[in-house]
C-alpha positions in Angstrom: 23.4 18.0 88.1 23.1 14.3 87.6 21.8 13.7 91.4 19.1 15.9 90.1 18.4 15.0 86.7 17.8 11.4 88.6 15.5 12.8 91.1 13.5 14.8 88.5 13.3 11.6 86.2 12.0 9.2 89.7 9.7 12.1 90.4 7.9 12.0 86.6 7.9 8.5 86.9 6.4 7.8 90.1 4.1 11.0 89.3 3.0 9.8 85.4 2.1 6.0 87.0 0.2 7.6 90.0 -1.7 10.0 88.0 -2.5 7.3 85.5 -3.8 5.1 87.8 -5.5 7.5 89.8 -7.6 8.9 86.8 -8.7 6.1 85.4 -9.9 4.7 88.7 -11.3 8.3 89.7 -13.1 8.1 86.0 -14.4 4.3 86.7 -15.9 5.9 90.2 -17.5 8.6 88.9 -19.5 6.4 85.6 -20.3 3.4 88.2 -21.4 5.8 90.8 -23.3 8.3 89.1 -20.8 10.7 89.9 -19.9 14.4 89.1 -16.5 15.4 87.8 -15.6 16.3 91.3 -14.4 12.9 92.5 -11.8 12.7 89.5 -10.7 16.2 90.1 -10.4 15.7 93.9 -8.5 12.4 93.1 -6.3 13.4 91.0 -5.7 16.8 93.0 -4.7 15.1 96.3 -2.6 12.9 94.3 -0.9 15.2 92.4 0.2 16.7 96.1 0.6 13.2 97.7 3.0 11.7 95.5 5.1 15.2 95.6 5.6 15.1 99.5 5.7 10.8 99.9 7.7 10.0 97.2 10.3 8.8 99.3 8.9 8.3 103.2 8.9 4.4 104.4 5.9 2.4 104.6 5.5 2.7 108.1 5.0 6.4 108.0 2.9 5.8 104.5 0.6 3.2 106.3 -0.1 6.0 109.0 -1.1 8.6 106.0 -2.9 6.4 104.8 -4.8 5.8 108.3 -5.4 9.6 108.6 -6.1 10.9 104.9 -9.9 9.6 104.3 -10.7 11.6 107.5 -8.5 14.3 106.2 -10.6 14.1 103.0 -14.0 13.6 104.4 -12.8 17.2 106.7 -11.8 19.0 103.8 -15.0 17.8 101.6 -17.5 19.5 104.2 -15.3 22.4 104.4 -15.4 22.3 100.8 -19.3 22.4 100.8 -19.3 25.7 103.4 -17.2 27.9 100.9 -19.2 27.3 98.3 -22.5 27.5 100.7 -21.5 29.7 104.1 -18.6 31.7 102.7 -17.9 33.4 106.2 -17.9 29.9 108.2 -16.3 28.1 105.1 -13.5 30.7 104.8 -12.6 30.4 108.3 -12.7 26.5 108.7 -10.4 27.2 105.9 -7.7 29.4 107.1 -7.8 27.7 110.7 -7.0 24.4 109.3 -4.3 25.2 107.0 -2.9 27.7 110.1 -3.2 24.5 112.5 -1.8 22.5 110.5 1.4 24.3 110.4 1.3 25.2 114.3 1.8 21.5 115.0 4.6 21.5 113.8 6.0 22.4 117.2 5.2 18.7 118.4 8.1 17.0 115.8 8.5 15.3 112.8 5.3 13.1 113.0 3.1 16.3 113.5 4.6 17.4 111.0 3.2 14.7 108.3 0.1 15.0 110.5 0.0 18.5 109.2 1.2 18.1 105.6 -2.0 15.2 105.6 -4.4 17.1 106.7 -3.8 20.0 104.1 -4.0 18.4 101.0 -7.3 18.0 101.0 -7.7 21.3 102.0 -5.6 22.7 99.3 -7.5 20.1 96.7 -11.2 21.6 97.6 -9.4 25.3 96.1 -9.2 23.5 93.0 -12.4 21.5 93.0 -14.7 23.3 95.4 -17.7 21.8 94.5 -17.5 17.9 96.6 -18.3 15.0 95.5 -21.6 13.0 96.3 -25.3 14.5 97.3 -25.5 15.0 101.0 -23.7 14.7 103.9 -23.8 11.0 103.7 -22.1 10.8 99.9 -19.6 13.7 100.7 -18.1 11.9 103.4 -18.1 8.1 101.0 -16.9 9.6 98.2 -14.6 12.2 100.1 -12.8 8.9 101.6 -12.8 7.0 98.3 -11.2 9.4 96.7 -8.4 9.7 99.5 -7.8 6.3 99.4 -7.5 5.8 95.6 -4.6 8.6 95.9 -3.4 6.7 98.4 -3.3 3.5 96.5 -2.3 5.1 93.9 0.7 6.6 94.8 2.2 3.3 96.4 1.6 1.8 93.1 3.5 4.4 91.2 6.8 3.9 94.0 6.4 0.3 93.1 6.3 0.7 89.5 9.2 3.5 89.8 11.4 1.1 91.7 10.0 -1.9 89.7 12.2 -0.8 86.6 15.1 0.5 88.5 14.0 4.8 88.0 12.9 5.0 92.0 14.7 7.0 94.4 17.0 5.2 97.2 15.4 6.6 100.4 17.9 8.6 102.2 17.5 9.5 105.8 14.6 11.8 106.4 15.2 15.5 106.4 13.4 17.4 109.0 10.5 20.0 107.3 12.1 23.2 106.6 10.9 26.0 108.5 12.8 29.0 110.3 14.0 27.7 112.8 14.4 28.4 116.6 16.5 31.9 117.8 16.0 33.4 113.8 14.2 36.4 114.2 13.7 38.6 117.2 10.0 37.2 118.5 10.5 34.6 120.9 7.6 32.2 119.6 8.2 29.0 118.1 8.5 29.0 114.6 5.6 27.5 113.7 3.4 29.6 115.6 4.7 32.9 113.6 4.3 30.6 110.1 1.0 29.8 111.2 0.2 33.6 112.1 1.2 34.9 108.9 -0.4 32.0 107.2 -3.7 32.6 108.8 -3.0 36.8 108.3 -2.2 35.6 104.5 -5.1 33.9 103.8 -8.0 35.6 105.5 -6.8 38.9 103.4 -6.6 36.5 100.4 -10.4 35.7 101.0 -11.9 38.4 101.9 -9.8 40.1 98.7 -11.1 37.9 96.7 -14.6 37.4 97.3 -15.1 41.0 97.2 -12.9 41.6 94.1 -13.1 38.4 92.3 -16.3 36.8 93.3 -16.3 34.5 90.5 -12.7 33.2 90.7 -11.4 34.0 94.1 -9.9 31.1 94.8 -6.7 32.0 92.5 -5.9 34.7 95.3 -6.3 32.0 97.9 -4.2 29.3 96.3 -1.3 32.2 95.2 -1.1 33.5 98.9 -1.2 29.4 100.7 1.8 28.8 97.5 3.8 31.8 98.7 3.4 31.5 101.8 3.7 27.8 102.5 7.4 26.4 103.7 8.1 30.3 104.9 11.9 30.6 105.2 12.4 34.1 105.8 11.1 36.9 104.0 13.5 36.8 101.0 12.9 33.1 100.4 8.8 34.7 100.3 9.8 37.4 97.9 12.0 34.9 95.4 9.3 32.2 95.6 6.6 35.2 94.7 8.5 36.8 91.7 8.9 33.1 90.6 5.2 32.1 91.1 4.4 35.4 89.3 6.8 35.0 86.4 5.6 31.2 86.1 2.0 31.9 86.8 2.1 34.6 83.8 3.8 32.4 80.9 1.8 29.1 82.2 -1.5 31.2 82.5 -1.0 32.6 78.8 0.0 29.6 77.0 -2.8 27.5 79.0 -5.1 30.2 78.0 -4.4 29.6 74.3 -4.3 25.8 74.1 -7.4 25.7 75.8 -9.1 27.4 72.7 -7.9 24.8 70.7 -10.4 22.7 72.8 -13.6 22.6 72.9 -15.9 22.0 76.8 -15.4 18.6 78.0 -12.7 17.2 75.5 -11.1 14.2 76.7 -7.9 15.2 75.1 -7.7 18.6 77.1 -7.2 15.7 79.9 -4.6 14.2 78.7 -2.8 17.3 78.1 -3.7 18.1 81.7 -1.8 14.6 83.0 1.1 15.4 80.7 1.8 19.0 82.1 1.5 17.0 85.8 3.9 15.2 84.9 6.2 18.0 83.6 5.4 20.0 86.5 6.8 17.0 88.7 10.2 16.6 87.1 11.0 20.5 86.7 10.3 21.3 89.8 13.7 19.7 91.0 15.1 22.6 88.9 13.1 25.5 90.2 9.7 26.8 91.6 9.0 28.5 88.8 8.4 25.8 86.4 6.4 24.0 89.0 4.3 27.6 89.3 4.2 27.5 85.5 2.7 24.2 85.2 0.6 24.0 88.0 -1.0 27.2 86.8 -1.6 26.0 82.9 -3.0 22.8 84.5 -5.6 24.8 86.5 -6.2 27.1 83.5 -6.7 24.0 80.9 -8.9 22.4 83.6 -11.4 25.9 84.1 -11.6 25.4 79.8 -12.4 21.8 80.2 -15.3 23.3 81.9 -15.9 26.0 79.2 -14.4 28.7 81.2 -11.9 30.8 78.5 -11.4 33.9 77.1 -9.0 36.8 77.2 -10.8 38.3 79.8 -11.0 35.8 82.2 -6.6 35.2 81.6 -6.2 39.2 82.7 -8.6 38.2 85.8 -6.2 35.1 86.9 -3.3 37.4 86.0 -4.7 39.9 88.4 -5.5 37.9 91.4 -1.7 35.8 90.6 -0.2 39.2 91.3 -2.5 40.2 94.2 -2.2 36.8 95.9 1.5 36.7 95.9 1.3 40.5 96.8 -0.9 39.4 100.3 1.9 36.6 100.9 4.8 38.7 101.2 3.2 41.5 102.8 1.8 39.2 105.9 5.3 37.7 106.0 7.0 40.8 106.2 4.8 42.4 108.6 3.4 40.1 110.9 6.3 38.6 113.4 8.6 38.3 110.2 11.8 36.1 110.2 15.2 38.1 108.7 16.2 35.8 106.2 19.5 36.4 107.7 18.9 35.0 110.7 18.3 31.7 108.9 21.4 31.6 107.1 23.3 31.7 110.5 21.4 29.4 112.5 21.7 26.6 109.3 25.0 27.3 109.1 25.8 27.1 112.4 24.4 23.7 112.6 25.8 22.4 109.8 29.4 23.0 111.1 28.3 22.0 114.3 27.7 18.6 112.7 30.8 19.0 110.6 33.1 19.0 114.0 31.3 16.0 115.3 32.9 13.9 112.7 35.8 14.9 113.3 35.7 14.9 117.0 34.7 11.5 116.4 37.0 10.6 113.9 39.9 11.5 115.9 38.9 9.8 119.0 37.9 6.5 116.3 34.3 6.4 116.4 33.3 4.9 113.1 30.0 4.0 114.3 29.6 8.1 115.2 31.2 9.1 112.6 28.6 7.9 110.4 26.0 9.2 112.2 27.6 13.0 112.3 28.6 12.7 108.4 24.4 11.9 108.0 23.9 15.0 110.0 26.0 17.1 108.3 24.6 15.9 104.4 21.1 16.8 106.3 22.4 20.4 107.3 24.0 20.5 103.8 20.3 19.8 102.0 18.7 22.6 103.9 21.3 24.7 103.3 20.4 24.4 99.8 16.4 24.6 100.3 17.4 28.9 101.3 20.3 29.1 98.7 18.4 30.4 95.8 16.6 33.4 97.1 20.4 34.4 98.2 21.9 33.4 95.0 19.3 35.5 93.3 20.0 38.2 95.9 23.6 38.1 95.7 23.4 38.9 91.6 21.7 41.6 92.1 23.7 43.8 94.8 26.9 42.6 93.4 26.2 44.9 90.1 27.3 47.9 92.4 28.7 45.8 95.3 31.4 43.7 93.3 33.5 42.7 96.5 31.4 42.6 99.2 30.5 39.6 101.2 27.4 38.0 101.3 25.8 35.5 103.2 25.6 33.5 99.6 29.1 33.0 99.9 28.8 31.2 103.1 26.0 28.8 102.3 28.3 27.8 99.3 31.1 28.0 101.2 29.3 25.2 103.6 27.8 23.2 101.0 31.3 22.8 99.3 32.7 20.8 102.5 30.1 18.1 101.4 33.0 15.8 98.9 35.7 16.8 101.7 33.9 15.4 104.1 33.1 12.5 102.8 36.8 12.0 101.6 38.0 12.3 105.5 35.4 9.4 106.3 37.3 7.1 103.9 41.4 7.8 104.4 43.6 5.6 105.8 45.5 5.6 108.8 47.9 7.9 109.7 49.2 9.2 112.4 49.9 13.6 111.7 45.7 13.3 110.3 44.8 14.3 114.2 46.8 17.2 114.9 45.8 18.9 111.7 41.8 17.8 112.1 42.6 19.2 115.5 43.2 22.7 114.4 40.6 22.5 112.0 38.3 21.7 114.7 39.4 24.8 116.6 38.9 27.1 113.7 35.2 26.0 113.6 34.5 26.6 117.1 35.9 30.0 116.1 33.5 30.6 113.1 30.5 29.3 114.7 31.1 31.9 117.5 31.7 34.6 114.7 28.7 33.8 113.4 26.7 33.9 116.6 28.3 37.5 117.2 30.5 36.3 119.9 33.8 36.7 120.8 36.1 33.7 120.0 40.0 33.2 118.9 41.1 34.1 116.0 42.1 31.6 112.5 44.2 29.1 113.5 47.1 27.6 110.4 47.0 24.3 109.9 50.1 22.8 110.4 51.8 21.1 106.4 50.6 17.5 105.5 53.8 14.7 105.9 55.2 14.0 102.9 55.0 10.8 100.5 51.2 9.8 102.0 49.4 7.4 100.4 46.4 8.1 97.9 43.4 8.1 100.8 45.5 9.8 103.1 46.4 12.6 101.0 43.1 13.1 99.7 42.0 13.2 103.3 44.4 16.2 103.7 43.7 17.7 101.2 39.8 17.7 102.6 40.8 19.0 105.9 43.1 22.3 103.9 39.4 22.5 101.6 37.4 22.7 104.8 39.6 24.9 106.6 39.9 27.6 103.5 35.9 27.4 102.9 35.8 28.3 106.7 37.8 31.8 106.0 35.6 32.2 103.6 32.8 31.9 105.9 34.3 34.2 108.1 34.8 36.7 105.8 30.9 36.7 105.5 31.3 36.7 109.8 34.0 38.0 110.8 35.2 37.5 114.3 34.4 39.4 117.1 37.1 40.7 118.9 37.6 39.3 122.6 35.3 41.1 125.6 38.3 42.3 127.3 39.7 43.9 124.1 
């Protein structure tokens, strides 16, 4: 809880300096420039997003976003311009895009933020659709102006963060979540079946809501993108709907009802909208659905900034909320879907892989692996948690008439308790019975990692009792290896061993 009441309070600061800076320069552009509200909206959009997904990535890799996101921008802006124009062309541009940009994921990590750059802006033109500037020309200047104070904007709210001591320490960079290879039966990549379901998710979600919702169809677009984005298995789609649903309702209505309170074009309906940013930031450490919540008021306050309110237009976002996140789960249950399942066991399969590196290397005195393996493991421990909840939430459910049985929640819990233990082993002293029980412990992972890949291993090896009268280190490092090896039979209890072929 307090590793996450610190990230939630770096994330509102870095957000609330960002999005003050951003604003006010966005609001300086559009008076010197003759501008629309469009170039503050877009600004503040992509940095809303931007800060969210760079708060903690080095320089080197923000100096290459910041290379790539004016062209990102001046892209999104004409495609921007076509859905509001040439709905069929804009639509597509759209949806192939956002689908690309998830396909290239294939190449690595760097494709990867290649992707996450280039839909931003994309997701930003949903909110402002109208771009900035007259004419090609001042859609493509103002489009990159506006990407760059985000940009600029951004890095000055991880200065100022850091500046007073509330910024994040970067940690080594986790790899972008998605299911990942052999979960599922379809033998394409992983990010070709995301991207398949992302495109099946949001052509339905235009063509649903031009037909249905001409007026306001881009809430069906933005709910299906939101519940479909970072796909990890259709029961992490269903949880993240229910809680974009649940937190699109309460945030829609209360949005709904403040905004009466203000009347078209109020500057202090914008300074409510920059607070709830804010919020949004810091609660989403906690859960999606506050993030849905907020994000949703924010959109709601911004239509009645533009004199768009009433009761009936709160059913009609209610409505297209519920058939957005409806168009979501069905494409990613029906088009190549991943089994949830599968992720568990390929997650946890790596992070005990990683686990019996260190202490492969431990027992053979590797410190300088050892490190290395213990940074893999905390990585395979963080992912872990990024499927946990839709489990969790699962595993509540079923247990109402199921009170005993095992369920993959377990095991992800299970893993992720081995996190203090490990790092406990990484620190004892020496001493010389440590190998021969890290030994069997290693033995008895092997074993679990083969139960959980459905094939046939040996059966739980018992760990052989601790010497007596060890030091403090020592004895907390036995005591880790005994926590380890009893949250491994309780992984296997989740997976149980399969007996041998010959059996």
């Amino acid at each position: 809880m307090h590793s996450k009441l610190r990230e939630a309070g770096a994330a509102a600061a870095t957000t609330a300096a960002s999005l003050a800076l951003a604003f006010w320069a966005g609001l300086w552009l559009k008076r010197a420039a003759g501008l629309g509200d469009s170039i503050v909206v877009l600004t503040v959009a992509i940095t809303v997003t931007l800060a969210r997904t760079q708060r903690e990535t080095s320089w080197r890799r923000a100096l290459f976003g910041l290379a790539l996101l004016p062209f990102a921008a001046v892209g999104a802006a004409e495609v921007g311009w076509l859905l509001a124009k040439r709905h069929g062309v804009g639509d597509t541009l759209w949806l192939v895009g956002v689908a690309g940009a998830i396909w290239v994921r294939r190449f690595g990590p760097r494709a990867a933020e290649f992707g996450t750059l280039v839909t931003l802006p994309l997701v930003a033109v949903l909110v402002s659709p109208v771009p900035p500037g007259d004419g090609p020309v001042g859609r493509v200047v103002w489009s990159a102006a506006a990407a760059g104070i985000a940009f600029a904007s951004v890095a000055f709210g991880r200065i100022a963060a850091r500046a007073v001591g509330i910024g994040t320490t970067r940690q080594p960079a986790v790899p972008r979540s998605s299911p990942e290879r052999g979960a599922g039966r379809s033998r394409l990549p992983a990010s070709t079946r995301m991207a398949l379901q992302m495109a099946a998710a949001s052509g339905a979600a235009f063509l649903v809501g031009r037909l249905a919702y001409p007026d306001h169809w881009t809430w069906t677009v933005l709910t299906a993108f939101l519940v479909c984005s970072g796909n990890r298995g259709r029961g992490d789609v269903v949880h993240k709907s229910v809680l974009r649903v649940a937190g699109a309702a309460v945030g829609t209505v209360l949005a709904t009802l403040c905004a009466g309170a203000f009347s078209p074009g109020d500057h202090a309906s914008v300074a409510v909208i920059l607070a709830v940013l804010v919020v949004a930031s810091c609660l989403r450490t906690f859960s999606y659905a506050y993030w849905a919540g907020c994000v949703t008021a924010v959109l709601s306050l911004l239509y009645g900034y533009y004199g768009q309110t009433g009761t009936g237009l709160l059913r009609t976002r209610l409505e297209e909320i519920v058939v957005g996140a409806a168009i979501g789960v069905a494409a990613s249950w029906f088009v190549l879907p991943v089994r949830s399942g599968d992720v568990a066991r390929r997650r946890i399969a790596d992070a005990l892989a990683a686990l019996g590196d260190v202490l492969a290397h431990d027992r053979r005195n590797r410190a300088d692996e050892v490190a290395k393996a213990h940074a893999r493991f905390n990585r395979s421990v963080a992912q872990l948690g990024e499927i946990a909840a839709p489990f969790d939430a699962h595993h509540r459910i079923v247990r109402w008439w199921r009170p005993q049985a095992a369920h993959p929640a377990d095991a992800i819990a299970a893993v992720r308790s081995c996190a203090e233990p490990v790092r406990a082993i990484a620190t004892r002293g020496p001493d010389d019975g440590f190998a021969e029980r890290a030994e069997a412990v290693s033995a008895n992972i092997v074993a679990t990692r083969l139960a959980i890949g459905r094939r046939p291993g040996r059966p739980h090896r018992e760990l052989p009792p601790p010497r007596p009268h060890l030091d403090t280190a020592v004895a907390a490092a036995h005591a880790a290896l005994s926590t380890i090896d009893t949250a491994l039979i309780r992984v296997t209890r989740v997976y149980p061993p399969q007996p041998p072929a010959n059996a």
